[in-house]
C-alpha positions in Angstrom: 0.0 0.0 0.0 1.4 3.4 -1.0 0.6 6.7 0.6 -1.6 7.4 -2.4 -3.6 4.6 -1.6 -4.4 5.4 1.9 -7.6 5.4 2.8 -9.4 6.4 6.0 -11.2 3.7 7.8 -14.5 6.2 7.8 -14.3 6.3 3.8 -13.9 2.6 3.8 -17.3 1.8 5.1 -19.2 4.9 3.5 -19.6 6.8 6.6 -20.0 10.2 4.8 -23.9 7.9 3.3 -24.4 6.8 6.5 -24.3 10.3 8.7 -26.2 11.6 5.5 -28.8 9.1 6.0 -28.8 9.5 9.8 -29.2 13.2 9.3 -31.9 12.6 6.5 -34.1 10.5 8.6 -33.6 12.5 11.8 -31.7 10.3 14.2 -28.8 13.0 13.6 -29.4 16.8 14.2 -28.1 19.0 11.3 -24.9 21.2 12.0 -27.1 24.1 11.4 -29.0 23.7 14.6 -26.0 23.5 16.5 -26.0 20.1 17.9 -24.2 19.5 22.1 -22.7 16.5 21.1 -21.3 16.9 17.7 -20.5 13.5 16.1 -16.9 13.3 14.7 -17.2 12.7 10.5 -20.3 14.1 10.0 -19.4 18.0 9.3 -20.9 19.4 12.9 -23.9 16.9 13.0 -24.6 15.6 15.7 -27.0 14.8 19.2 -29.6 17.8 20.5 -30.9 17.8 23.8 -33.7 16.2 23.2 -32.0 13.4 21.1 -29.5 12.9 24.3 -32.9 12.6 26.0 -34.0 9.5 24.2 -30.6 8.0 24.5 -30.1 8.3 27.8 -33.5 6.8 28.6 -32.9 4.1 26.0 -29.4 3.0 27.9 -31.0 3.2 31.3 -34.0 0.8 30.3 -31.2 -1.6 28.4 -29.3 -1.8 31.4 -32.6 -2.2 33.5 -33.6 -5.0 31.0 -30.2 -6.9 31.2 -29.5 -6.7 35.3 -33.2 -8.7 35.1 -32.3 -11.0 32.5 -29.0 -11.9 34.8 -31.1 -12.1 38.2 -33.5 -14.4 36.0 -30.7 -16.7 35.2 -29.0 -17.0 39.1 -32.7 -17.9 40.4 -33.5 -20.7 38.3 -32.1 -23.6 40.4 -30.2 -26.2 38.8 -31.5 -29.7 37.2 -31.5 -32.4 39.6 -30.9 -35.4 38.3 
């Protein structure tokens, strides 16, 4: 591979389509409306307030959902044979 040929690992897997879809299809605030968390590769896009809203709600009921799913599995008792 020669320096000419480099290629960034973001260009590789069409990351510039993706963040435009993201953005398209409003998962991704535009960089006109000044995102909080901008999202590195997309040209400013990034998460609002209420998008960090959603996400943060989403992770909390994730983890909520997986610590039961764990305490599920140490109170089944083990097959007596």
């Amino acid at each position: 591979m020669t320096a000419d040929s480099n290629v960034g690992f973001g260009e590789l897997i069409g990351w510039n389509h993706i963040a435009a879809w993201l953005v398209d299809n409003g998962i991704l605030a535009p960089a006109a409306d000044h995102p909080l968390v901008p999202v590195p590769g997309t040209g400013g896009a990034g998460i609002d307030g209420a998008r960090i809203a959603v996400v943060v709600v989403a992770i909390i009921v994730w983890l909520l959902l997986l610590s039961d799913i764990r305490g599920r599995k140490r109170r089944i008792p083990p097959h007596q044979y």
